[in-house]
C-alpha positions as CSV (number, residue, x, y, z in Angstrom):
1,X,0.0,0.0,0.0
2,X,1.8,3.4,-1.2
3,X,2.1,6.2,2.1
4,X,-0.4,8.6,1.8
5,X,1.7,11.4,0.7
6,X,4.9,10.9,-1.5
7,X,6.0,13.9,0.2
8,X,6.7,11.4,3.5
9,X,10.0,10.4,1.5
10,X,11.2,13.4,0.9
11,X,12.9,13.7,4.0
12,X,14.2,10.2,4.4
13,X,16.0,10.4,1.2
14,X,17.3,13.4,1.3
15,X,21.0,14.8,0.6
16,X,20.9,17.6,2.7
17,X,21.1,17.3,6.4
18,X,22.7,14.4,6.9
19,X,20.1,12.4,5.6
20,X,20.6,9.0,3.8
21,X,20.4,10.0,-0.1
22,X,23.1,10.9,-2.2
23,X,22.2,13.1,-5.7
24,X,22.8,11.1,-9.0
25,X,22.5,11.7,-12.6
26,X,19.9,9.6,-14.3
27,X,19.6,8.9,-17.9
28,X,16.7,6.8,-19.4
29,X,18.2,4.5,-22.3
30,X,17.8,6.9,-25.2
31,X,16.0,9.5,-23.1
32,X,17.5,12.9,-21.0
33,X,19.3,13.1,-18.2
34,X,18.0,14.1,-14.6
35,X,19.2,14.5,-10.8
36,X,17.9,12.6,-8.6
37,X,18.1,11.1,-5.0
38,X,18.9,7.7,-4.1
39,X,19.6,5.7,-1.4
40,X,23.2,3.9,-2.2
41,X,23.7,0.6,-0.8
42,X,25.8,-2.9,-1.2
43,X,24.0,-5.8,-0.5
44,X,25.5,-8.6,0.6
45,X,24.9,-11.9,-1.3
46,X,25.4,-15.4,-0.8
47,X,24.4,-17.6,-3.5
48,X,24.4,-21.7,-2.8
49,X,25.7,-23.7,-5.7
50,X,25.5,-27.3,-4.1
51,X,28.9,-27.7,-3.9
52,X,30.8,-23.9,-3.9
53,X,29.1,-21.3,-2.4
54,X,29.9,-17.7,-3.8
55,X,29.7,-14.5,-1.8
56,X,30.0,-10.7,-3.0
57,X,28.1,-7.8,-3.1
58,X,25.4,-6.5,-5.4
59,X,25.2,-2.5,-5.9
60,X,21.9,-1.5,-5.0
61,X,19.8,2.1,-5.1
62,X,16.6,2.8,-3.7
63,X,14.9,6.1,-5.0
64,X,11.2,7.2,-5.3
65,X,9.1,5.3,-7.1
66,X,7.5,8.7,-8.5
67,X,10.8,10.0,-9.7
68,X,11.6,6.9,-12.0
69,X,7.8,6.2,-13.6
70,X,9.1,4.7,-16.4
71,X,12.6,2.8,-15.2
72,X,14.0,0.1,-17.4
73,X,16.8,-2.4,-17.6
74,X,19.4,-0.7,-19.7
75,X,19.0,2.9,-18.1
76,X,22.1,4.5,-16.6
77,X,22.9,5.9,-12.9
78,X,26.0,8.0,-12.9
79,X,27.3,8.9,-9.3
80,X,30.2,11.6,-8.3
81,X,32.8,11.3,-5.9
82,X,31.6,10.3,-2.3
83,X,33.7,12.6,-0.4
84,X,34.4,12.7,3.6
85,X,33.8,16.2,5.2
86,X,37.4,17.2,4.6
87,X,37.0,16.4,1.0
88,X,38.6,13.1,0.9
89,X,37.5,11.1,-1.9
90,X,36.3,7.8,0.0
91,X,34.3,6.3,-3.2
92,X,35.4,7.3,-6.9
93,X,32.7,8.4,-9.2
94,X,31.1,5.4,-11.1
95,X,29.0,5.3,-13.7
96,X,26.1,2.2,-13.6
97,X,23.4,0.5,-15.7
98,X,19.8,-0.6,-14.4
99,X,20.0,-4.4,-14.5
100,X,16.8,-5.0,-12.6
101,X,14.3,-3.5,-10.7
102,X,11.4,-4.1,-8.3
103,X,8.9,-1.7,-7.4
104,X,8.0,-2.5,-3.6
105,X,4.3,-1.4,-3.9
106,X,5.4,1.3,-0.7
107,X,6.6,3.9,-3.0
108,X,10.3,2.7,-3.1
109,X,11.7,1.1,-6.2
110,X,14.8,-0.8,-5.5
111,X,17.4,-0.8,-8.7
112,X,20.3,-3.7,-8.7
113,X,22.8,-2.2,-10.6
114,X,26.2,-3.1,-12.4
115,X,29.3,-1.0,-12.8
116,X,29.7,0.3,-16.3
C-alpha cells in the first residue's frame, strides 16, 4: 500500500542534512538526463551452488518510485565522488546500468545495478 503522501519520503531520502540519499545523474536508455536522489547501498549476497558457495556484493539504489515512472533495464545511474567532510575522496565516481528493478508497492523502487 503506497504512504499517503509521497511527500513522506522526501525527507528520508534526502542529501541535505545528513540524511541518507546521495544526488545522481539519471539517464533513461535513449531518453535525458535528470538529478535525482537515491539511497546507495551494497547488499551482501550469498548464492548456494551445491557444492561452492559464492559471496559478494550486489550495488543497490533505492529512489522514489514517483521520480523513475518509467525505469528500465538498460538505463544508466552516474554517481560523483563520495567525499568525507574534509573532502577526501572515499568512493570514486562510477557510472552504472539498471540491470533489474522491483517496485515494492510502498513507494520505493529498488534498482540492482552493475558497474559500467
Amino acid at each position: 500500500m503506497p504512504m499517503e503522501f509521497n511527500r513522506d519520503f522526501d525527507a528520508y531520502v534526502s542529501s541535505k542534512s545528513g540524511a541518507m540519499g546521495e544526488d545522481v545523474t539519471y539517464t533513461p536508455a535513449g531518453g535525458s538526463a535528470s538529478v535525482i536522489t537515491v539511497i546507495l547501498n551494497q547488499e551482501y549476497i550469498d548464492i548456494d551452488t551445491s557444492n561452492l558457495g559464492v559471496q559478494g556484493y550486489q550495488p543497490t539504489a533505492y529512489v522514489k518510485t514517483s521520480d523513475i515512472p518509467n525505469i528500465a533495464v538498460g538505463d544508466a545511474i552516474s554517481i560523483a565522488a563520495l567525499k568525507t567532510l574534509d573532502g577526501t575522496i572515499y568512493k570514486p565516481a562510477t557510472n552504472y546500468k539498471v540491470v533489474n528493478y522491483e517496485n515494492d508497492n510502498t513507494g520505493f523502487t529498488s534498482l540492482l545495478l552493475e558497474v559500467q
